[in-house]
N, C-alpha and C positions, 0 to 999 in steps of 0.2 A: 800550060798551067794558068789556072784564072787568079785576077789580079785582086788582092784583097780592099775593098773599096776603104777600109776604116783608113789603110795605110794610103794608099791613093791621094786621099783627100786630107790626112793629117787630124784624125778626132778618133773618140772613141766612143762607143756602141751607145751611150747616153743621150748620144746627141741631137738637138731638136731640130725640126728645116730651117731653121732659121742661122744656124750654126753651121748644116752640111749647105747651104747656098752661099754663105761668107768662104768656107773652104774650098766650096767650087772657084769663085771667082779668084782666089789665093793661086791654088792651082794652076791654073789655068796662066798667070802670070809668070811662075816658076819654070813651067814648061818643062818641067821634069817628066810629064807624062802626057801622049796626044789627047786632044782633044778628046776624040771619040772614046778612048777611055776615062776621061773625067766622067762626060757625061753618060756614059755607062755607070759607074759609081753611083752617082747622083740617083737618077734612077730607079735603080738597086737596095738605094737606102731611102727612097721614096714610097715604095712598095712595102705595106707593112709585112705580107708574108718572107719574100725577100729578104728583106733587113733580119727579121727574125733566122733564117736560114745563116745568114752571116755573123751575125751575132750569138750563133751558137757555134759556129767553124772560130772566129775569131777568141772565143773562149776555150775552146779541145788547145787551140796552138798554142795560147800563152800559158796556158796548165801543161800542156806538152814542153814547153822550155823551161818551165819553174824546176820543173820536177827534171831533166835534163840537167839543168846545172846545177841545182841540188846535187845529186848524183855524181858530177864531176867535182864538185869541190870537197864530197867524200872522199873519193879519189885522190885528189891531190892533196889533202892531207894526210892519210894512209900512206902515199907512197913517201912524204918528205916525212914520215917516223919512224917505216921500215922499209919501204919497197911495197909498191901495192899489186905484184902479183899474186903472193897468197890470200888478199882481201877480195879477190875479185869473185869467187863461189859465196861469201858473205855478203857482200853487196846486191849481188842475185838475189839470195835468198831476203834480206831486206825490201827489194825492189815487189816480190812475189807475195810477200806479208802483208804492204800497202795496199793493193790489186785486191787480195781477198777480204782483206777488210773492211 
């Protein structure tokens, strides 16, 4: 699985070189992640085609978890008022209204 550079580096998609070169050096001190993938990142978000590829991957995922736990906190309110196994063909269909709309 490839490594998402925004998390990597600790910014997000806004950010200028001047910002992903402080975060490199950050990194890099943290050591949370080798070298050679910092500056893979760096790179990555150097390249303006690139960066634009990731900052469209990076936007699908945090719209894929918004909406994810939206979804579970429907959930878990449903089931702490009656039990949310009969809610679960309504949630569907909720989920399927969003999508076409």
């Amino acid at each position: 699985m490839k490594n998402n550079p925004f998390k990597i580096l600790d910014i997000t998609p806004s950010a200028d070189k001047k910002m992903i070169m402080r975060q490199v050096t950050l990194a890099m001190k943290k050591r949370e992640y080798n070298p050679k993938t910092i500056v893979e990142s760096q790179k990555t978000l150097f390249n303006p085609i690139t960066k634009a590829v990731e900052e469209f991957q990076y936007f699908l995922t945090i719209n894929t978890m918004s909406q994810a736990s939206g979804q579970l906190t429907k959930a878990a309110n449903m089931k702490a008022k009656d039990g949310y196994e009969q809610h679960i063909p309504q949630l569907l269909n909720l989920d399927n209204e969003k999508t076409t709309a």
